[in-house]
N, C-alpha and C positions, 0 to 999 in steps of 0.2 A: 464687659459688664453685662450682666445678665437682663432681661426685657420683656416687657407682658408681650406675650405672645397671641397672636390671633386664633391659630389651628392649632393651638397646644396638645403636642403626645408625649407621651412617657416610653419606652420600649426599652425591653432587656428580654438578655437568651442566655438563657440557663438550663441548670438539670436538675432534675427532681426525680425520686424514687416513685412518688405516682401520683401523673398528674390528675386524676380524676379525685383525687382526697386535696389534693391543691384547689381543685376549680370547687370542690364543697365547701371548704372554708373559707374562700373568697365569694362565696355568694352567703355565707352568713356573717360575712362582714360588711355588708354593704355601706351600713351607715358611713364604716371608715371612708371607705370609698368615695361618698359622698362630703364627707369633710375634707376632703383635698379638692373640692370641686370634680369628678370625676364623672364622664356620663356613660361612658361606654366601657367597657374591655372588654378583649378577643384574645384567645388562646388560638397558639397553632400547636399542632404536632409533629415533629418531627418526623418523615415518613420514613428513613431507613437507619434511624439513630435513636433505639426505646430511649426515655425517661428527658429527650431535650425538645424546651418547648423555646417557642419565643412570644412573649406578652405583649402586648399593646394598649396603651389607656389613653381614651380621649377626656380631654381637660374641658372645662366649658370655655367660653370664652372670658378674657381680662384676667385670669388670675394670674399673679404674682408669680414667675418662673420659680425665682430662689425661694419663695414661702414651698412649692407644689416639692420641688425636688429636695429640700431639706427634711421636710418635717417626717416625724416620729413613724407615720403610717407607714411611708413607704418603703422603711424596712421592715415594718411589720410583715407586710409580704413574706420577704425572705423567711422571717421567721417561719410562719407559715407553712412553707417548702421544705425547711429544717434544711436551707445551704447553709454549709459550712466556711465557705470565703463569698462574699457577696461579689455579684458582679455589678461593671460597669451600666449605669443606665442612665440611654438617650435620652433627654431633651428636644425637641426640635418644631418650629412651626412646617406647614405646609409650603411650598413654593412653586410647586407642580401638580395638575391631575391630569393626566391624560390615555385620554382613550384611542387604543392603539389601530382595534379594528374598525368593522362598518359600522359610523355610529348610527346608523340607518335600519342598521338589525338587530332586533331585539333578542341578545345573546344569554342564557343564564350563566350565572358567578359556577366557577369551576370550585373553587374555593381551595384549589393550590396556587403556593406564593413561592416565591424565591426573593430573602430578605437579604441583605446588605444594611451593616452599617460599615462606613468606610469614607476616609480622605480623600478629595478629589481636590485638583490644580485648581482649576477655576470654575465655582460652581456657575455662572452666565453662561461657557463658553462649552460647558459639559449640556446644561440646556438646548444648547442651541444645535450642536449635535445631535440629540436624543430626536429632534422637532425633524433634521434632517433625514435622518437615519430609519424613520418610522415604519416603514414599508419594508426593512428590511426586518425590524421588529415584528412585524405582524406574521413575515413569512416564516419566524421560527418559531410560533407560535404564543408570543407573548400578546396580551389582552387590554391588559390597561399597568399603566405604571403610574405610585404615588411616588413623587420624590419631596423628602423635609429635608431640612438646613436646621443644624443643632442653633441653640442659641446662643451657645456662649464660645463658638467656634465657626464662624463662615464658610470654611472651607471641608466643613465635617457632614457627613450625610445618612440620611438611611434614606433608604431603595427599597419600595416593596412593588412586585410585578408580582402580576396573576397572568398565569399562562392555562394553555388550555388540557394542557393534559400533564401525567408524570413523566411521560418519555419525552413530551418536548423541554420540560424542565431539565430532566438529566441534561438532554444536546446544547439545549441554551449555557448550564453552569461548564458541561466541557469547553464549546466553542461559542463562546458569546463575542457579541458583532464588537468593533473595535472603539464605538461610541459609546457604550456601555462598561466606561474606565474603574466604576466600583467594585467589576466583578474579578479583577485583577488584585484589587488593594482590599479587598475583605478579606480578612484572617491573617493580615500581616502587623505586627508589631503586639499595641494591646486589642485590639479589633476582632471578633469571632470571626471564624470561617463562615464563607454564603451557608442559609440558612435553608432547605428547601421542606417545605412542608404542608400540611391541611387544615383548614379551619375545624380545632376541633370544638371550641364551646365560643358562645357570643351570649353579652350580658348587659342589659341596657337597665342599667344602674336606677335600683327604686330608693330612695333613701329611709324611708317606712319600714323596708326590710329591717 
């Protein structure tokens, strides 16, 4: 059963003919935006795949899971995009932030990710891996990793890491460390393939608009 969620996000990776007429119409909809309780979204782009973006929407806090992800708006989206099959979209609070390198230096956001949504065995025991594993993270050049937990599935994930550059992203999605079980199990069954991409637009939702 579904649950107010504390860190509430919304995420879906999709394609569109252009995202830049996408992110204008989504900032002249803000209101809507705001009537799902909605404070943020962030576009990525795709860096080696034109027209696939992956969205992300931060929810405020306490709202209503099944109200955020049913209602009317957030296929208005889609509409928006003019997709033709709507895809799957994640649900998920937060259960992990962690900061890979020296939290000691003050590092600037590269603003490349490599996104996963994807089923893992045991999200505790995939945690506790990641915690171990850290310094092996750091030296392929990964930076900090969010990991959420869907809500209405425990065992369901998205994965987003910021790494520092496009080439360590490539090495990382070739040969990712063996603790990093998601990067195996995205793109298999209904699941997107890893997402690798760059912050293209960030929107801190005015309701006024």
């Amino acid at each position: 059963m579904m649950k107010d969620a504390l860190h509430l996000v919304l995420a879906c990776d999709y394609r569109v003919s252009d995202p830049e007429e996408l992110w204008e119409q989504l900032c002249a909809n803000q209101q809507s935006l705001d009537q799902i309780g909605a404070h943020h979204v962030v576009m990525y782009a795709a860096l080696r795949e034109p027209g696939r973006i992956f969205v992300t929407v931060g929810i405020h806090n306490g709202r209503p899971v099944d109200e955020v992800v049913r209602s009317p708006l957030v296929f208005k989206w889609f509409d928006l995009a003019d997709v033709e099959e709507i895809p799957p979209v994640f649900a998920g609070e937060m259960v992990e932030k962690i900061d890979v390198g020296d939290r000691d230096r003050d590092v600037a956001p590269t603003g490349i990710i490599v996104a996963a949504i994807a089923p893992v065995t045991d999200l505790p025991t995939l945690l506790d891996n990641v915690q171990i594993a850290l310094r092996r993270f750091c030296n392929a050049g990964v930076r900090k990793v969010w990991i959420y937990r869907a809500v209405d599935d425990g065992n369901e994930v998205m994965i987003l890491q910021e790494v520092d550059s496009e080439t360590s992203a490539g090495r990382w999605v070739d040969h990712p460390d063996h603790a990093a079980e998601w990067m195996s199990t995205a793109g298999v069954g209904p699941y997107p393939p890893l997402f690798v991409g760059t912050v293209l637009h960030v929107m801190n939702v005015d309701p006024r608009s």
